[in-house]
DOMARDO-679813 format. One record per residue (C-alpha): residue in three letters; x, y, z. Coordinates in steps of 0.001 Angstrom, whole numbers, plus 500000, padded with zeros to 6 digits. Last residue first. Layout:
BEGIN
ALAXYZ
...
REM end
This chain:
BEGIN
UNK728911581121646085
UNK727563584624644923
UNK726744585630648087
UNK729440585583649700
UNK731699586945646957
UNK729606589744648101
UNK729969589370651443
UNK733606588965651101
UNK733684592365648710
UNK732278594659651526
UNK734845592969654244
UNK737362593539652256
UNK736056597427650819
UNK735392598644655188
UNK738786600228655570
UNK738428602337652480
UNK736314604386654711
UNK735994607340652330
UNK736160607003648481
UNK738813609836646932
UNK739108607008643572
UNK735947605123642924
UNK736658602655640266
UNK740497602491641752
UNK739977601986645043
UNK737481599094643715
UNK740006597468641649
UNK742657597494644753
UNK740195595534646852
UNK739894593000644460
UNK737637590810642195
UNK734970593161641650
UNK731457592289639435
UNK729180592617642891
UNK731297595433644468
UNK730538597138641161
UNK726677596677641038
UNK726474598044644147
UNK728883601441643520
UNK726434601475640620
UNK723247601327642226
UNK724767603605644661
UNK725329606463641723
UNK722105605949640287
UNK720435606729643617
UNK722865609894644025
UNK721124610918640373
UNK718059611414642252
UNK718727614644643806
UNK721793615556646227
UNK722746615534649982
UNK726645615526650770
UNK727935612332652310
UNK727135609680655036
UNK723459608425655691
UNK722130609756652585
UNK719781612616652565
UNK717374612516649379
UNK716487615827647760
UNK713613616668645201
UNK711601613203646007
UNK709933610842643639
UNK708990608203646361
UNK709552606004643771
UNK713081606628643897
UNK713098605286647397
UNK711664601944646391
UNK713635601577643806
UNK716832601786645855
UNK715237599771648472
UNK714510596986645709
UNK718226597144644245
UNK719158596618647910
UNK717256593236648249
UNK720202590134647598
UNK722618592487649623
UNK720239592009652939
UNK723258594293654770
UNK724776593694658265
UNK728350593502657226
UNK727601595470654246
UNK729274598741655116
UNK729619600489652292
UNK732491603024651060
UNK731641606863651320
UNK731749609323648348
UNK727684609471648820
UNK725908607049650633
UNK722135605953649827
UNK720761603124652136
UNK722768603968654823
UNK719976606411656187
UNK717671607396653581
UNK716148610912654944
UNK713583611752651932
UNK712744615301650969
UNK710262616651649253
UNK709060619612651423
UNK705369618378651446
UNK706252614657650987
UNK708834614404654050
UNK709936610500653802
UNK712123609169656967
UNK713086605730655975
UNK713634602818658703
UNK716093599874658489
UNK715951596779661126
UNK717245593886658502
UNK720581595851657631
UNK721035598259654805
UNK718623596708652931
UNK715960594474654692
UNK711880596101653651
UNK711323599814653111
UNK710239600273656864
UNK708191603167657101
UNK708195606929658456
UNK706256609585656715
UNK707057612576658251
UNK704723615807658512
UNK705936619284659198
UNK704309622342659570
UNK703554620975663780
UNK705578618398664673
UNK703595615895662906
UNK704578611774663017
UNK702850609087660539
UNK703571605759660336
UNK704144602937658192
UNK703727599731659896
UNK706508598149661756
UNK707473601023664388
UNK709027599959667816
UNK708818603281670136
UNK711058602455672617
UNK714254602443671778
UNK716796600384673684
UNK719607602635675229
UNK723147601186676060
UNK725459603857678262
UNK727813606004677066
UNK729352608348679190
UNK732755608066679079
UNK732699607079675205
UNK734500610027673784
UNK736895610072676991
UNK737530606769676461
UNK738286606899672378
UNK742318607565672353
UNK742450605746675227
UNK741122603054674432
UNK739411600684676807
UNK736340602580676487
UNK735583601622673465
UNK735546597853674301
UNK732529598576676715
UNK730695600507674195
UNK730680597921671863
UNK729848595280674359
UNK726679597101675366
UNK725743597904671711
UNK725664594588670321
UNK722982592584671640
UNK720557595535672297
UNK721199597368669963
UNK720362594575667522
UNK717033594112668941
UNK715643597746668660
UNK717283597604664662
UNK715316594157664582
UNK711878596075666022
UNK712193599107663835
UNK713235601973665764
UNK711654605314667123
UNK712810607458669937
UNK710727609324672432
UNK712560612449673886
UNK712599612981677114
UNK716076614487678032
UNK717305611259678774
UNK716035609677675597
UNK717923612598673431
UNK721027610880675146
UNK720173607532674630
UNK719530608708670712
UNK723372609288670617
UNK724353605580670048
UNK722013605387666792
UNK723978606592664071
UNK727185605779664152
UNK726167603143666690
UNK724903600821664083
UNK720892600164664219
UNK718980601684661862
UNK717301604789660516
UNK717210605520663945
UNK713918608046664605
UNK714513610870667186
UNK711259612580668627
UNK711344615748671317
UNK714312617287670467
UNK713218620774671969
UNK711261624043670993
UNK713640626794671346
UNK714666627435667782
UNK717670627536665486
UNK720489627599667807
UNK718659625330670343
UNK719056622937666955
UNK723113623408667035
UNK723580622592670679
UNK721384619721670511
UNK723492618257667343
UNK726489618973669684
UNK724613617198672632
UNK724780614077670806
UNK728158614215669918
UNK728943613752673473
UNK726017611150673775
UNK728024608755671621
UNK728223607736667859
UNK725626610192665991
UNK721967611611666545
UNK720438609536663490
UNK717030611456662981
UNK715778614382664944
UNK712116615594664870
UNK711379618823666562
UNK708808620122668289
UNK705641622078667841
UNK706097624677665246
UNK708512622309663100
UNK712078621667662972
UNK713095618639661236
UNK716996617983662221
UNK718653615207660583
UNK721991613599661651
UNK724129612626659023
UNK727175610007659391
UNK730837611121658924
UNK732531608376660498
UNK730729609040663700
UNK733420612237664054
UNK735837610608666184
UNK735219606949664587
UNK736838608626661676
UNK735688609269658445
UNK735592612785657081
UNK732398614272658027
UNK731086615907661214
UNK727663616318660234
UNK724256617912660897
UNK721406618005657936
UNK719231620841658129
UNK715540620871657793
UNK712825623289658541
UNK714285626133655134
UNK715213623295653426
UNK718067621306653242
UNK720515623541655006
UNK724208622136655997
UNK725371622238658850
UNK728710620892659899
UNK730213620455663114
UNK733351621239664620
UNK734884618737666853
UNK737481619565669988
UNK734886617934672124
REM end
């Protein structure tokens, strides 16, 4: 893969892994997280398709020699989740919430299928193959790779029905997933728009120093305030073009008509 990827240090055991800019090439910019501790390492979100997959693997065997041995989805759409089959093949156990298990495995076959049928994405794709996870978590839980302990939980439907949050208390970080995006458009297709003010509360409870959004730059709390609002304008817009304009340099403008039909959606 002619793709160079990004890291970008959190904390001294935690470094977020990107692509960026917004193509289906790079996974449309999405964050994987790498948690290295003294026993193993937690990855969360391992990209589109194994062959980025191995790039995030790549990368961690550059920090340390302990392996990928836990991946947690933070939900289900194969920017983030199609490379955990990969990490499953080298033995790694992967974590899901049960409707982000369920959704991959009524969408992701098909998805995969039609990807290949490009030629611009077959090669990408070649070998991709559907993966169910299979370590279903609904109650919060708690995972320790040795140093380094993750809270994972299900903050209730946001994102999509199936999300999961990664929360690190002791280093003070919080992995959001799509919840939190920074300079990205939204993807609602999937979302529970009616509860995302709730799963934006419910992550700045957690009081955290850093959150990691699913696509974009990591920040502090003030990335919170900025979703709220990106929400709150999608909810008041009547256009594409007024949107583009509220949040000018926005990637994945493709996605703003299908954002603002779920909201109008909703509001009927």
């Amino acid at each position: 893969m002619n793709v160079l990827l990004r890291e970008i240090q959190v904390r001294e055991d935690i470094w977020v892994l990107t692509l960026g800019e917004e193509h289906i090439e790079t996974s449309y910019g999405a964050n994987c997280t790498a948690i290295i501790g003294s026993e193993s390492v937690l990855v969360v979100d391992p990209l589109i398709a194994p062959a980025l997959a191995r790039l995030v693997e790549n990368a961690i065997a550059g920090r340390t020699n302990l392996p990928g041995r836990f991946v947690v989805l933070t939900h289900h759409h194969t920017d983030h989740a199609l490379g955990a089959g990969w990490f499953a093949s080298r033995g790694a156990t992967v974590a899901a919430h049960p409707a982000c298990r369920d959704a991959m495995a009524i969408e992701h076959r098909g998805l995969i299928e039609a990807r290949r049928q490009l030629p611009r994405l077959s090669e990408l794709f070649r070998d991709a193959e559907p993966y169910v996870p299979g370590w279903i978590v609904t109650d919060p839980v708690e995972l320790d790779v040795g140093g380094s302990k993750a809270r994972i939980f299900h903050p209730g439907p946001g994102h999509t029905r199936g999300d999961l949050v990664v929360h690190l208390p002791h280093q003070s970080v919080v992995v959001c997933g799509d919840l939190v995006s920074v300079g990205y458009h939204v993807n609602y297709e999937d979302a529970a728009v009616e509860n995302l003010e709730n799963g934006i509360r419910t992550l700045r409870e957690l009081g955290a120093q850093t959150y990691v959004p699913g696509h974009g730059p990591p920040g502090g709390a003030e990335i919170l305030d900025e979703q709220f609002h990106y929400h709150a304008a999608l909810a008041r817009a009547s256009s594409t073009e007024e949107i583009l304009r509220l949040f000018p340099g926005y990637a994945l403008t493709e996605v703003v008509p299908q954002a603002l039909a779920v909201w109008r959606k909703r509001a009927v």
